[in-house]
C-alpha positions in Angstrom: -73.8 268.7 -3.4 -74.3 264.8 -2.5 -76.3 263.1 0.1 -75.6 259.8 1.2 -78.6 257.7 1.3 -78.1 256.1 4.9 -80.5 253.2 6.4 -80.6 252.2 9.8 -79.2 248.8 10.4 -81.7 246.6 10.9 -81.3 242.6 11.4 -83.8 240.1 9.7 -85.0 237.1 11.6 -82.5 234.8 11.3 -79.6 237.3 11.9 -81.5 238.2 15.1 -81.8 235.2 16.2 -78.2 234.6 16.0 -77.3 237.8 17.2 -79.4 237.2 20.6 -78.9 233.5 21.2 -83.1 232.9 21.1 -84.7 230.3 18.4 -86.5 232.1 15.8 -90.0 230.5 16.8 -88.9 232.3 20.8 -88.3 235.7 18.9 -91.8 235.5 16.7 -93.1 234.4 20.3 -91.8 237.6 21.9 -93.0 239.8 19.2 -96.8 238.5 19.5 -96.5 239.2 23.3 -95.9 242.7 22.4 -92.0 242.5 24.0 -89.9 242.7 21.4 -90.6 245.7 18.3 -89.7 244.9 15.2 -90.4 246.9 11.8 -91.6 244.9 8.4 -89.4 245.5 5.6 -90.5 246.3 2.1 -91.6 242.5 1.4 -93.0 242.4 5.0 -90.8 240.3 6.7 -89.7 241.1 10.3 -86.2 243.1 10.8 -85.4 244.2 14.1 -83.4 247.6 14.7 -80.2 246.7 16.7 -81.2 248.3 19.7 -84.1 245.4 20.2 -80.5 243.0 20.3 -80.3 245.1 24.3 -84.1 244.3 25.0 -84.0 240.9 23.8 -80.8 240.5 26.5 -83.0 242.5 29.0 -86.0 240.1 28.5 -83.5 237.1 28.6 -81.6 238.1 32.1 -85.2 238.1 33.1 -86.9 235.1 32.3 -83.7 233.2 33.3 -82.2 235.0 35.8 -85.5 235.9 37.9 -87.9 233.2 36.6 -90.4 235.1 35.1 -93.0 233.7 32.3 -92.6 235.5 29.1 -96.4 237.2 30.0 -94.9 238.8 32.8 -92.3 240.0 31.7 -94.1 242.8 29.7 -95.3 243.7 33.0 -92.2 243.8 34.7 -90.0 245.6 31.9 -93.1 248.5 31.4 -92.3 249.0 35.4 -88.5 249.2 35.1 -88.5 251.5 32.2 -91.2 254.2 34.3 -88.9 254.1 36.7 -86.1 255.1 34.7 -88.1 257.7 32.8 -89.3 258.8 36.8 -85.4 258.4 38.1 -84.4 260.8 34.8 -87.4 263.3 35.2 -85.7 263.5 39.3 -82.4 264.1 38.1 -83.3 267.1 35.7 -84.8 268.5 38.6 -83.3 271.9 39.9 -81.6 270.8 43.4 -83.7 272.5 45.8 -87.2 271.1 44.1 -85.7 267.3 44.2 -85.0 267.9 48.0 -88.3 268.8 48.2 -89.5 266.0 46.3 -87.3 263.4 48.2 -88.9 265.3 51.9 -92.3 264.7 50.3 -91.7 260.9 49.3 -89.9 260.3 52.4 -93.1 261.6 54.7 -96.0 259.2 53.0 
């Protein structure tokens, strides 16, 4: 039997900068604000998985599309993703306990 060694793709600076449209120095920028997540390879360098490529277009339709500062932004995608994981958690409810949920919300 074989096994097939298989890494996750993963881009390196440059390549992600290219990849989302940002200028290096923007990307480093992003990562010390804590907004983008990239791993450190085996010489240390920065190499981002390619699902940071959808939050880097996420943080991007933000800052241009709404106006925010970079700062805020951490603020504002933390609050967008709890209310996805809270929106999920709703849907896996069984149907009469989300009714019950909705009455509850619905009377504060």
């Amino acid at each position: 039997m074989t096994y097939a060694i298989v890494r996750p793709a993963r881009l390196d600076l440059n390549a992600y900068a290219r990849a989302t449209g940002l200028h290096p120095q923007t990307v480093r920028r992003l990562v010390a604000l804590g907004l983008l997540e990239p791993v450190e390879d085996a010489r240390g360098e920065l190499c981002f998985p390619l699902s940071q490529v959808a939050a880097a277009g996420r943080i991007q339709r933000l800052h241009e599309g709404l106006s925010i500062n970079y700062a805020a932004i951490g603020v504002v995608v933390d609050l967008l993703d709890r209310i996805e994981r809270l929106e999920a958690d709703l849907r896996n409810l069984p149907p009469r306990q989300r009714a019950t949920t909705a009455r509850n919300d619905s009377a504060q």
